[in-house]
mmCIF entry with sequence, helices, sheets and N, C-alpha, C, O atoms, coordinates in Angstrom:
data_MODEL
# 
_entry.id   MODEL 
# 
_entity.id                         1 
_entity.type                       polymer 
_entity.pdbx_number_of_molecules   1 
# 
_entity_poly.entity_id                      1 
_entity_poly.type                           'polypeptide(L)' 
_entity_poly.nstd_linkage                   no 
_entity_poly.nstd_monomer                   no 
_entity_poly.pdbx_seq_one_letter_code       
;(UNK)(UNK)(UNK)(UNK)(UNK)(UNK)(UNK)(UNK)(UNK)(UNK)(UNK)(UNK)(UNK)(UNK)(UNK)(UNK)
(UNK)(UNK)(UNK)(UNK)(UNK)(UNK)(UNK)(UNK)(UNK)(UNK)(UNK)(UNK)(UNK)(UNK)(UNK)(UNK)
(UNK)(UNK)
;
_entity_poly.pdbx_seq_one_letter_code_can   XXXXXXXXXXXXXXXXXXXXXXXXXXXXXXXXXX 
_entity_poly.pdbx_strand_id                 A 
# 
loop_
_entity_poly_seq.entity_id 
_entity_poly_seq.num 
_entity_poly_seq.mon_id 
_entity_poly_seq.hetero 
1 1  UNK n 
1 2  UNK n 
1 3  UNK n 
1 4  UNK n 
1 5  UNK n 
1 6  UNK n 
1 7  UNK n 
1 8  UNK n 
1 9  UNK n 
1 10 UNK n 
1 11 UNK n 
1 12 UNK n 
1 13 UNK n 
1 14 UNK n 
1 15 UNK n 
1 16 UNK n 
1 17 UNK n 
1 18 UNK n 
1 19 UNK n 
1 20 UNK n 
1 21 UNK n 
1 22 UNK n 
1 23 UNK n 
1 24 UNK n 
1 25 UNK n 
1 26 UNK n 
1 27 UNK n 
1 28 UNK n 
1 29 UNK n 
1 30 UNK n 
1 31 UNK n 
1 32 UNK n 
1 33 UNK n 
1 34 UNK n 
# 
_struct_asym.id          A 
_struct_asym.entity_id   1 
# 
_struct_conf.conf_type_id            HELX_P 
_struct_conf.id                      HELX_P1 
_struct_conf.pdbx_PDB_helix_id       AA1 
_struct_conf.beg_label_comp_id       UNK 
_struct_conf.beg_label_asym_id       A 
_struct_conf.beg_label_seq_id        2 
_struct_conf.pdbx_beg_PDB_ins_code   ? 
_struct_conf.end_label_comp_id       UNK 
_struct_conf.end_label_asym_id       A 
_struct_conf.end_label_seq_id        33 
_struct_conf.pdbx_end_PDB_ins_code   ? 
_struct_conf.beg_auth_comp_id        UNK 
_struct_conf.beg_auth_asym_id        A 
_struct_conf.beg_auth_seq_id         2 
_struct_conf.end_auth_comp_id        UNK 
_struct_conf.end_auth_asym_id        A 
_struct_conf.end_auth_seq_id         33 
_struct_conf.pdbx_PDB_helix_class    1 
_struct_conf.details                 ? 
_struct_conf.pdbx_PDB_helix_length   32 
# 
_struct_conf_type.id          HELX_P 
_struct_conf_type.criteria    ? 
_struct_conf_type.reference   ? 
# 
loop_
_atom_site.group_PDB 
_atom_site.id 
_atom_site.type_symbol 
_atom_site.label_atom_id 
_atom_site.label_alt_id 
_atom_site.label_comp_id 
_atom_site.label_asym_id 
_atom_site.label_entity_id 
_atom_site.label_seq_id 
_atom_site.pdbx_PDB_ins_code 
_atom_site.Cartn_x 
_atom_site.Cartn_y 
_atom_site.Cartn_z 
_atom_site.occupancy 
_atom_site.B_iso_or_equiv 
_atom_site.pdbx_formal_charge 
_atom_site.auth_seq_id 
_atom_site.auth_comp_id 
_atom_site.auth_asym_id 
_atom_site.auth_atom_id 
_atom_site.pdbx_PDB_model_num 
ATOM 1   N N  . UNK A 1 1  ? -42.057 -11.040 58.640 1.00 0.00 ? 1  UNK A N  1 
ATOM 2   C CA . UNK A 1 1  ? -41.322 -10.615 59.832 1.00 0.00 ? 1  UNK A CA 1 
ATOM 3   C C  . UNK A 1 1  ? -39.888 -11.127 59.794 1.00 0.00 ? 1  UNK A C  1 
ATOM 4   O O  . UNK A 1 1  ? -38.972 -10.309 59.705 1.00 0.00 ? 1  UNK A O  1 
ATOM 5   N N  . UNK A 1 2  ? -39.684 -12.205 59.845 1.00 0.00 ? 2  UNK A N  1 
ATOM 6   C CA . UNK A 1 2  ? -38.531 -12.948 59.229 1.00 0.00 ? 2  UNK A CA 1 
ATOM 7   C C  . UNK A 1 2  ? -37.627 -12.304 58.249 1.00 0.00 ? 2  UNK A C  1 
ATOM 8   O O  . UNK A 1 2  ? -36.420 -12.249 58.486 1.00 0.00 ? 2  UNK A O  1 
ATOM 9   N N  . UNK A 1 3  ? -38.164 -11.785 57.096 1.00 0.00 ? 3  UNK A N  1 
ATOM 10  C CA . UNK A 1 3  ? -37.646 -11.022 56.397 1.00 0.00 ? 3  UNK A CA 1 
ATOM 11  C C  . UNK A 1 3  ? -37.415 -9.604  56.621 1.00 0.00 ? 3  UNK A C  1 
ATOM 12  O O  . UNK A 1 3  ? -36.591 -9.123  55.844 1.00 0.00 ? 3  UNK A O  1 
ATOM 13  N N  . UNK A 1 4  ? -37.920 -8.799  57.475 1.00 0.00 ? 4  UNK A N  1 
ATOM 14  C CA . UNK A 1 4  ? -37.784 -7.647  58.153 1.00 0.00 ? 4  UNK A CA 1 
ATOM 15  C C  . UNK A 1 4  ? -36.506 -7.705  59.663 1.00 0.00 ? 4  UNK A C  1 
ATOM 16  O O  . UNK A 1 4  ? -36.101 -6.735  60.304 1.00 0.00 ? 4  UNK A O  1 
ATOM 17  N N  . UNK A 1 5  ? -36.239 -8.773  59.804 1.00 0.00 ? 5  UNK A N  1 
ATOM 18  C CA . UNK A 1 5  ? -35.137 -9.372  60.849 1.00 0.00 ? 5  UNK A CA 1 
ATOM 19  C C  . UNK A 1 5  ? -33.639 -9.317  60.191 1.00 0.00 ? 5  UNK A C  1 
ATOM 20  O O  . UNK A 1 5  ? -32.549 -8.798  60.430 1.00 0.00 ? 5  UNK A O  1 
ATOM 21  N N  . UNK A 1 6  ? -34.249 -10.169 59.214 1.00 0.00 ? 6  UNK A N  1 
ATOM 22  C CA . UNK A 1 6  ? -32.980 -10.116 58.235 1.00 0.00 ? 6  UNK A CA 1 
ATOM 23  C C  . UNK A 1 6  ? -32.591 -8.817  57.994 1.00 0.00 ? 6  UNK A C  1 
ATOM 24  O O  . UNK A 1 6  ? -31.778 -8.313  58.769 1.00 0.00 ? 6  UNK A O  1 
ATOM 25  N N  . UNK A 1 7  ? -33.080 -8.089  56.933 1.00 0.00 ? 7  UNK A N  1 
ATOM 26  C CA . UNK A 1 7  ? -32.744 -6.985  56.992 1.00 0.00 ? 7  UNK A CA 1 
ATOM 27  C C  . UNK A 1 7  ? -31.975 -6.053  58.016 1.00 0.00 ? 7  UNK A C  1 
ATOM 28  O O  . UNK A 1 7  ? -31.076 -5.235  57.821 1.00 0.00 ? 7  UNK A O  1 
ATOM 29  N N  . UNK A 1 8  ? -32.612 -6.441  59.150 1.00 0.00 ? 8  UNK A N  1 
ATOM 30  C CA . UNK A 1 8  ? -32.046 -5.620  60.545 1.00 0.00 ? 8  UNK A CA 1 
ATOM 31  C C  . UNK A 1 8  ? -30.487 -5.468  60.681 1.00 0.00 ? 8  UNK A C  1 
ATOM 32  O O  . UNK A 1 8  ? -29.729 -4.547  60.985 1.00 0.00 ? 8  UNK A O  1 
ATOM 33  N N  . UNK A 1 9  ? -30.303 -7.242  60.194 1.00 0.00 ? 9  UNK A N  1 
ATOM 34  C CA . UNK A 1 9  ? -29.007 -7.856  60.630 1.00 0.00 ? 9  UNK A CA 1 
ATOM 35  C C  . UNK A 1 9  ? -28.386 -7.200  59.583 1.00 0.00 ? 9  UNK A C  1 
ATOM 36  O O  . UNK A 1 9  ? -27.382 -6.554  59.884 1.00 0.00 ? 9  UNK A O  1 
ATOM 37  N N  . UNK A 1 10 ? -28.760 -7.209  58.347 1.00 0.00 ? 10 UNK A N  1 
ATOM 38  C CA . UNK A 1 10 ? -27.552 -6.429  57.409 1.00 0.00 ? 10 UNK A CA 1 
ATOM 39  C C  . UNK A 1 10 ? -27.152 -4.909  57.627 1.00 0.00 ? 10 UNK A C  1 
ATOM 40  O O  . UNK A 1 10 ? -26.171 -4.204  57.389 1.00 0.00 ? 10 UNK A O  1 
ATOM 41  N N  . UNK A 1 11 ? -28.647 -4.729  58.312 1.00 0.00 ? 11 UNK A N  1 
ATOM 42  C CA . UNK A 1 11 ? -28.252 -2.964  57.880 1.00 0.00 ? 11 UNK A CA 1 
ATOM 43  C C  . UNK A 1 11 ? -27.215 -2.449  59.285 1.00 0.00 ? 11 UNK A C  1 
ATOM 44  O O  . UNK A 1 11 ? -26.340 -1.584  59.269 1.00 0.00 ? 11 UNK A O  1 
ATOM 45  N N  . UNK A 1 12 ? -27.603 -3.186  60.283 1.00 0.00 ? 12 UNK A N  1 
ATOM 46  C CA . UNK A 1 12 ? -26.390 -2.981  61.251 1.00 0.00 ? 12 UNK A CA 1 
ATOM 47  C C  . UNK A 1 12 ? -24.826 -3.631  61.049 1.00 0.00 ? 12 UNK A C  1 
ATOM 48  O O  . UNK A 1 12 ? -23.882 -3.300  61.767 1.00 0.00 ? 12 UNK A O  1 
ATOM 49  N N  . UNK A 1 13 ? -24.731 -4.610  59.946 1.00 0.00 ? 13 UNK A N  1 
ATOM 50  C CA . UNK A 1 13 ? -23.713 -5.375  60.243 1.00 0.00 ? 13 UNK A CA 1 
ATOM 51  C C  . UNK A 1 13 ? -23.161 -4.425  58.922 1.00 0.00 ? 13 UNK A C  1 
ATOM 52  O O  . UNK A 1 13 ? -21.967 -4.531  58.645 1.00 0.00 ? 13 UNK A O  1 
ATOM 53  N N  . UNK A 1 14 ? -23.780 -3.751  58.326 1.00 0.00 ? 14 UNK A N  1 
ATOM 54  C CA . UNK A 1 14 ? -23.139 -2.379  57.213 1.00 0.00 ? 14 UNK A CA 1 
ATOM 55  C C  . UNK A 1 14 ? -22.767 -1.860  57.806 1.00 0.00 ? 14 UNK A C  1 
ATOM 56  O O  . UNK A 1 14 ? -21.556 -1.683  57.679 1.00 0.00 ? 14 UNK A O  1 
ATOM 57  N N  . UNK A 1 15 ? -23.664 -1.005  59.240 1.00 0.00 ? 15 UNK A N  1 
ATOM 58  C CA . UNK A 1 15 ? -23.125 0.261   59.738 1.00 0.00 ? 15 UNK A CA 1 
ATOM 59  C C  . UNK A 1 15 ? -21.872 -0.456  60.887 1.00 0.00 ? 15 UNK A C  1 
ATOM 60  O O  . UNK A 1 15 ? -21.143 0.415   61.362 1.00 0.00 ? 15 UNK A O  1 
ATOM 61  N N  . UNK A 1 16 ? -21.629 -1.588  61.260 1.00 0.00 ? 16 UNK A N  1 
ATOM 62  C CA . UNK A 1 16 ? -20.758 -1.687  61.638 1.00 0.00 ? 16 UNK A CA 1 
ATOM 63  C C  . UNK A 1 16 ? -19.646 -1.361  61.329 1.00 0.00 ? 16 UNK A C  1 
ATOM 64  O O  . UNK A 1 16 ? -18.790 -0.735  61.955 1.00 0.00 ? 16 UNK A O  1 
ATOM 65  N N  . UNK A 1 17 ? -19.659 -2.218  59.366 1.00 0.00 ? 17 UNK A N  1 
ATOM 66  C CA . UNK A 1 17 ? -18.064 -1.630  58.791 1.00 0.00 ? 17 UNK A CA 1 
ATOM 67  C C  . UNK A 1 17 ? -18.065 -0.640  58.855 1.00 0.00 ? 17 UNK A C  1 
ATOM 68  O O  . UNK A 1 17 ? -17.278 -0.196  59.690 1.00 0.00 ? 17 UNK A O  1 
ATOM 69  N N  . UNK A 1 18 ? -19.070 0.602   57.906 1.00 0.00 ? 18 UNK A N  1 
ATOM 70  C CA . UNK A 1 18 ? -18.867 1.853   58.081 1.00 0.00 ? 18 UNK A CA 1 
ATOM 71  C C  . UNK A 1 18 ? -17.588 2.002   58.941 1.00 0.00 ? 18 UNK A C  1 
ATOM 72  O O  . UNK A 1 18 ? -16.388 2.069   58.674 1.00 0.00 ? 18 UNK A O  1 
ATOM 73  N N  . UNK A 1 19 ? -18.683 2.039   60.641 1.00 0.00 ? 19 UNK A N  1 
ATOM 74  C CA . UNK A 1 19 ? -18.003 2.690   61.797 1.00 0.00 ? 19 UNK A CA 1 
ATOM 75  C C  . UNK A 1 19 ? -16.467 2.242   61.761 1.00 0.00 ? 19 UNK A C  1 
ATOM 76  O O  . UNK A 1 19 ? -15.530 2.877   62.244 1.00 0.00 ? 19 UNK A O  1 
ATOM 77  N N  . UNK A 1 20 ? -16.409 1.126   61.147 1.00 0.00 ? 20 UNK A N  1 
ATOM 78  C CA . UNK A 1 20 ? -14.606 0.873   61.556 1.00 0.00 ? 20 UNK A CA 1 
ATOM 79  C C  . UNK A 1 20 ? -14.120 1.136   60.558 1.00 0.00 ? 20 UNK A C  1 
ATOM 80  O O  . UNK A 1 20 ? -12.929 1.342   60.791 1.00 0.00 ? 20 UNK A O  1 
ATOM 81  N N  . UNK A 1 21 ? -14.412 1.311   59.122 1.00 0.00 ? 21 UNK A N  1 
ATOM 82  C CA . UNK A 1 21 ? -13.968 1.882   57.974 1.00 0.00 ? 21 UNK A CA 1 
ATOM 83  C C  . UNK A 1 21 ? -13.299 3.455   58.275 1.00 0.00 ? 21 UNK A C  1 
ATOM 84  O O  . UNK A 1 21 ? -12.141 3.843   58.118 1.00 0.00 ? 21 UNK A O  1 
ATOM 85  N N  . UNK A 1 22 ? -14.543 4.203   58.784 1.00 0.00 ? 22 UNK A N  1 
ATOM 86  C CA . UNK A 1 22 ? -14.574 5.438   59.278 1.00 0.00 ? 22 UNK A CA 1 
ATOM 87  C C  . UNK A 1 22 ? -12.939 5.710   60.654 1.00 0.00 ? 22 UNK A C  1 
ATOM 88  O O  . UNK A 1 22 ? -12.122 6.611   60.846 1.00 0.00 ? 22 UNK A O  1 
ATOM 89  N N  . UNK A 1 23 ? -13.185 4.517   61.197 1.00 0.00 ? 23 UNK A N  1 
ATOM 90  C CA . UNK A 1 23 ? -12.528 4.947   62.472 1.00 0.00 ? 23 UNK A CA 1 
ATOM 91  C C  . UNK A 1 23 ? -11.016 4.547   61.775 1.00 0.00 ? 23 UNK A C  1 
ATOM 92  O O  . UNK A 1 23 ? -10.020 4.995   62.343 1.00 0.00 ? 23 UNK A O  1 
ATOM 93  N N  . UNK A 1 24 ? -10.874 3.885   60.810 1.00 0.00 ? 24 UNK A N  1 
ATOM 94  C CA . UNK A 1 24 ? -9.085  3.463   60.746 1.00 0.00 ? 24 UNK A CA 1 
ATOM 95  C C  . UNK A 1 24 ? -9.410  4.590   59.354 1.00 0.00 ? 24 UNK A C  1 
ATOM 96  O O  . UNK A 1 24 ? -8.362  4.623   58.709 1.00 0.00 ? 24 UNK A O  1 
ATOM 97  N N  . UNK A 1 25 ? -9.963  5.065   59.005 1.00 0.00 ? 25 UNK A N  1 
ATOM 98  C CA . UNK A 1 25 ? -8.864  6.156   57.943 1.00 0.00 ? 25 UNK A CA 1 
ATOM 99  C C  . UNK A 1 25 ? -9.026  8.009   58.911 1.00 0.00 ? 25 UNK A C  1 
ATOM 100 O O  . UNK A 1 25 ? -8.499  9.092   58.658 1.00 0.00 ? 25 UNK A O  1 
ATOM 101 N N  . UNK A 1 26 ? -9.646  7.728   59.613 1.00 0.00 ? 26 UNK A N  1 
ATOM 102 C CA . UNK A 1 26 ? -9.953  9.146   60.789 1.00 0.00 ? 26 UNK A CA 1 
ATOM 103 C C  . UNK A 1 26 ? -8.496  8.605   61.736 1.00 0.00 ? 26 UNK A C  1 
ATOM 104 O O  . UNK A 1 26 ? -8.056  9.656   62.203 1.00 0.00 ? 26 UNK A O  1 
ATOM 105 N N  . UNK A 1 27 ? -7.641  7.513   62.176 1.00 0.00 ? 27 UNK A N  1 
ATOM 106 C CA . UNK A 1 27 ? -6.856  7.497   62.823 1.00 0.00 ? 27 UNK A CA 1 
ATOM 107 C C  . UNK A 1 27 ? -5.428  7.212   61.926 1.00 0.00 ? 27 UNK A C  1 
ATOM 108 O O  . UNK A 1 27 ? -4.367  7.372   62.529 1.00 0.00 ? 27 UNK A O  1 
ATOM 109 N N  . UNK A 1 28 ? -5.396  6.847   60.680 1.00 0.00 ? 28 UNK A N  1 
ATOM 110 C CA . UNK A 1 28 ? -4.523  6.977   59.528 1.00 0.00 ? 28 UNK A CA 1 
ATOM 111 C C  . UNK A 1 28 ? -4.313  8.677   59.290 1.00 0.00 ? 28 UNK A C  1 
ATOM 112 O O  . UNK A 1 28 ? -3.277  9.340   59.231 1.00 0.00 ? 28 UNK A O  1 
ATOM 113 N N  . UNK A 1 29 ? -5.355  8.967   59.211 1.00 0.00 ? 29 UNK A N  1 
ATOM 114 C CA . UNK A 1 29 ? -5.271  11.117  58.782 1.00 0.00 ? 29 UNK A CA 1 
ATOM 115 C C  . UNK A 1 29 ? -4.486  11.497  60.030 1.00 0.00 ? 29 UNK A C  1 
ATOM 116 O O  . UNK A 1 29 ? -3.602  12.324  59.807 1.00 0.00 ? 29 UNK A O  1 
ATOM 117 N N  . UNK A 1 30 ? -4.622  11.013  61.517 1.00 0.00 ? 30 UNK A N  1 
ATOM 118 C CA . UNK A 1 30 ? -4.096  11.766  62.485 1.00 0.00 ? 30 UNK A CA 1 
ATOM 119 C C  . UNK A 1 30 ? -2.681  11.192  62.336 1.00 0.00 ? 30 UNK A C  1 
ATOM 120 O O  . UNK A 1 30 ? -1.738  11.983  62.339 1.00 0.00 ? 30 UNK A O  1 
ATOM 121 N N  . UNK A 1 31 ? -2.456  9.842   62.202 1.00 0.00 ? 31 UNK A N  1 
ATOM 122 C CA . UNK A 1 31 ? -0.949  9.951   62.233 1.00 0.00 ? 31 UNK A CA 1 
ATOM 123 C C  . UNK A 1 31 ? -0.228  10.367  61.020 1.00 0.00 ? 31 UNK A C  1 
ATOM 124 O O  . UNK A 1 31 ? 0.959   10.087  60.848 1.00 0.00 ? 31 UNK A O  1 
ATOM 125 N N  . UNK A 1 32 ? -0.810  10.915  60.328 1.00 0.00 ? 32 UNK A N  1 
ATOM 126 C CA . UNK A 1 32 ? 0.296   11.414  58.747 1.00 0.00 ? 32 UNK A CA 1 
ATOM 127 C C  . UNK A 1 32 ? 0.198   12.931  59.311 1.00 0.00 ? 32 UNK A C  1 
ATOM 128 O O  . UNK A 1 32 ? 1.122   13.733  59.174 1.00 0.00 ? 32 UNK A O  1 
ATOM 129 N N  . UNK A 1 33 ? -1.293  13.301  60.101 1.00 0.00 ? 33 UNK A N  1 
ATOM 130 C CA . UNK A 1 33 ? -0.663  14.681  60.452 1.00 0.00 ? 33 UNK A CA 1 
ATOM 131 C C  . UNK A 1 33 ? 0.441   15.115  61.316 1.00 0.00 ? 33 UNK A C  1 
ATOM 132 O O  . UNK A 1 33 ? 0.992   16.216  61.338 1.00 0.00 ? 33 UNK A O  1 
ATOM 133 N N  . UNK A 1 34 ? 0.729   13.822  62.195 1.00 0.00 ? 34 UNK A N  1 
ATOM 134 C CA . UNK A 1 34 ? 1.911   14.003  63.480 1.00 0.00 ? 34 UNK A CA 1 
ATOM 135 C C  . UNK A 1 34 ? 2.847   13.665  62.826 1.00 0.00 ? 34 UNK A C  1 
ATOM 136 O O  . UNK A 1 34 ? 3.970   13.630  63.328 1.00 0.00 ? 34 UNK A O  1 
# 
């Protein structure tokens, strides 16, 4: 179980960067388009 916790914590603390990876080159594309 312990080890199924862990896991939890990585796989959200991945999709965290993702999401902000995602969100600063989606707001980099809008300002080179303006």
């Amino acid at each position: 179980m312990f080890k199924y916790d862990m896991l939890l914590v990585v796989v959200s603390i991945l999709l965290t960067v993702i999401c902000v990876l995602v969100g600063v080159a989606f707001l980099t594309l809008l300002e080179r388009k303006v």
